[in-house]
C-alpha distance (Angstrom), angle and dihedral (degrees) to the residues before:
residue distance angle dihedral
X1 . . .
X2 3.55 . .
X3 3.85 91.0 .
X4 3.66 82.8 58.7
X5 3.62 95.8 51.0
X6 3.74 92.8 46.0
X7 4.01 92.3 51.1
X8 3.69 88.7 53.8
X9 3.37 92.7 42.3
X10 4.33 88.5 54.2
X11 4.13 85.3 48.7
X12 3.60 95.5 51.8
X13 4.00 83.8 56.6
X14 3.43 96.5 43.0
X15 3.72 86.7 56.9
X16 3.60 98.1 45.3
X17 3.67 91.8 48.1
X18 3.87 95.3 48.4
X19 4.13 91.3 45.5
X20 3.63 87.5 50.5
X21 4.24 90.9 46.7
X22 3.78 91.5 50.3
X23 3.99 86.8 57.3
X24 3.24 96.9 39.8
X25 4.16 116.6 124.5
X26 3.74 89.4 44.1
X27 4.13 116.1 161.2
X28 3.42 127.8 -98.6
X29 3.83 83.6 -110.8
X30 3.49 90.3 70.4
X31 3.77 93.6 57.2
X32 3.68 101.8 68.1
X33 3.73 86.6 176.8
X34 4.23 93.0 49.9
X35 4.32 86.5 57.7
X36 4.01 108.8 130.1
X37 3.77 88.8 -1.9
X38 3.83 116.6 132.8
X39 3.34 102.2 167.2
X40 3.95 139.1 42.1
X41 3.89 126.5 -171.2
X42 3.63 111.1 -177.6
X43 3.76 133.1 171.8
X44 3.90 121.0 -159.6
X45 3.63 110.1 -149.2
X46 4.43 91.8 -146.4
X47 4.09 104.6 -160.5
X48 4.11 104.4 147.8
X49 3.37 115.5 114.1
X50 3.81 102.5 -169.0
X51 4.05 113.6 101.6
X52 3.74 96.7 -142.5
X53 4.14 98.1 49.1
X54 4.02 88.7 33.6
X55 4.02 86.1 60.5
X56 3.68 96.4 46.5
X57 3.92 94.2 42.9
X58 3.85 78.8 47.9
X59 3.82 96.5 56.1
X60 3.72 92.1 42.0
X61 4.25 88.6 52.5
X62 4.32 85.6 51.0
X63 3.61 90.1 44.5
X64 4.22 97.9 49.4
X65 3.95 81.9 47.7
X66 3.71 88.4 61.5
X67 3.53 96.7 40.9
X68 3.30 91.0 57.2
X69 3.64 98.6 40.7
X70 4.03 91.9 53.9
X71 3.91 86.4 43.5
X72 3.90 83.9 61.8
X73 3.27 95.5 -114.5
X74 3.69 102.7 135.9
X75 3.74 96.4 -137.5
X76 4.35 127.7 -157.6
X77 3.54 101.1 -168.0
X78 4.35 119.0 -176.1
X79 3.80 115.5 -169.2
X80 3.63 107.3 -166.3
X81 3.92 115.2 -173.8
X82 4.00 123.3 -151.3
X83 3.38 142.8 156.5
X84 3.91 112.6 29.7
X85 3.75 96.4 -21.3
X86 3.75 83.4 80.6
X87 4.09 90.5 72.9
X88 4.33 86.9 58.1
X89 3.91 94.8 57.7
X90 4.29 90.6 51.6
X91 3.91 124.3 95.0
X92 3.35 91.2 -132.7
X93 3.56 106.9 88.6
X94 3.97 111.7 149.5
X95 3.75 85.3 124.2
X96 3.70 94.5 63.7
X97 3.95 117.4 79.3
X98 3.71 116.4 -113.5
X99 4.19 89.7 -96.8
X100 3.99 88.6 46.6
X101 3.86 84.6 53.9
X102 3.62 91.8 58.0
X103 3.48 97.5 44.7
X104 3.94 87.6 53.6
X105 3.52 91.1 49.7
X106 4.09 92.8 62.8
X107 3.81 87.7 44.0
X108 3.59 87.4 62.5
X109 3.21 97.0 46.9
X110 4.31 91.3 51.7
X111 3.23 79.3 44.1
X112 4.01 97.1 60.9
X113 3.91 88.1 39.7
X114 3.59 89.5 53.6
X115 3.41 101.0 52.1
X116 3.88 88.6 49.9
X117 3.60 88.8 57.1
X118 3.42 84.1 61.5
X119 3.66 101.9 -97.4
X120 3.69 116.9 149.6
X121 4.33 123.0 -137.3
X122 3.51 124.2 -162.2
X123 3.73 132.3 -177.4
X124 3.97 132.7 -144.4
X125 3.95 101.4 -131.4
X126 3.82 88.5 -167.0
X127 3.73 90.2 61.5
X128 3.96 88.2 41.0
X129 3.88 85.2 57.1
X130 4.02 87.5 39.4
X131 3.34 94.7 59.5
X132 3.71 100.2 29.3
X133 3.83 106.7 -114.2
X134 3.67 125.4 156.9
X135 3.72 102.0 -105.9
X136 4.32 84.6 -148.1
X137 3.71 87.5 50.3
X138 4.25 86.9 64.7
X139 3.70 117.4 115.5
X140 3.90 106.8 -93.8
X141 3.71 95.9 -120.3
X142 3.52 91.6 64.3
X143 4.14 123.6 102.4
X144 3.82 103.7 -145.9
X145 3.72 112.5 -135.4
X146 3.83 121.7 -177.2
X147 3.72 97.1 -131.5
X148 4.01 119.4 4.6
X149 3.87 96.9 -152.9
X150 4.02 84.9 64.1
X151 3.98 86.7 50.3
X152 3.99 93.5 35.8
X153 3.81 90.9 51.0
X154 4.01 85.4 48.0
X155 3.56 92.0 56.1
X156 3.75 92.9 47.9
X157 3.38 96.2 57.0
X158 3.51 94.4 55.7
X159 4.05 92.2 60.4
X160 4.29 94.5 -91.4
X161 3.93 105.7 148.7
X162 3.68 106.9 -132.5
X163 3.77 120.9 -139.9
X164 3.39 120.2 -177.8
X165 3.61 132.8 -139.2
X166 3.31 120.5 -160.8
């Protein structure tokens, strides 16, 4: 049952994310809330712990980016993982099943194309500790932080929007 739930769950994103693709490149006009802006900070506050929805709420994060960026928006965008979504960005992944695996593998690799779009990744070492992940077994992109409510509450109050992601 919850296999079931978790597989609907991972079609609902896939929908969402391929609705919001097909609009994607909309005009500023169509933002009511974008009018006179020229500039968007945003910090996504990354807490699921499931490869397959982690990877599509992943996607959607890169895509927003370059929405905004080709809106001319000039977006700075943090992602700052916590909780158990710390155990999805390690290399050591013998918990994972073998489909899990591969569906960590190509959120590494948006990962790496995020960052070199300029997208920065931090990572909660209290949940890394939590959860007992080897700190050196982190993705490389990723800033560690030693808690991420001290650096989320830092990036609030310089203006970031957060948007959690959950």
């Amino acid at each position: 049952m919850e296999t079931n739930r978790k597989k609907t769950a991972v079609m609902y994103l896939v929908a969402v994310f391929l609705l919001c693709s097909t609009f994607s490149l909309a005009s500023a006009q169509e933002y009511e809330a974008l009018k006179g802006i020229n500039h968007v900070q945003a910090m996504f506050d990354f807490r699921i712990g499931e490869p397959a929805s982690a990877l599509v709420h992943m996607q959607l994060i890169h895509e927003t980016y370059k929405e905004l960026r080709d809106l001319k928006k000039n977006p700075v965008i943090v992602v700052v993982f916590m909780g158990s979504s710390v155990k999805l960005i390690s290399s050591n992944q013998a918990e994972f099943s073998a489909e899990d695996q591969k569906q960590l593998k190509e959120l590494a690799d948006t990962i790496t194309k995020m960052a070199k779009d300029g997208i920065d990744f931090e990572v909660c070492l209290a949940a890394v500790h939590f959860f007992k992940v080897d700190p050196k077994s982190i993705q490389m992109e990723f800033r560690h932080v030693g808690n991420g409510w001290i650096s989320e509450i830092g990036y609030e109050a310089r203006g970031y929007s957060m948007v959690p992601v959950y």
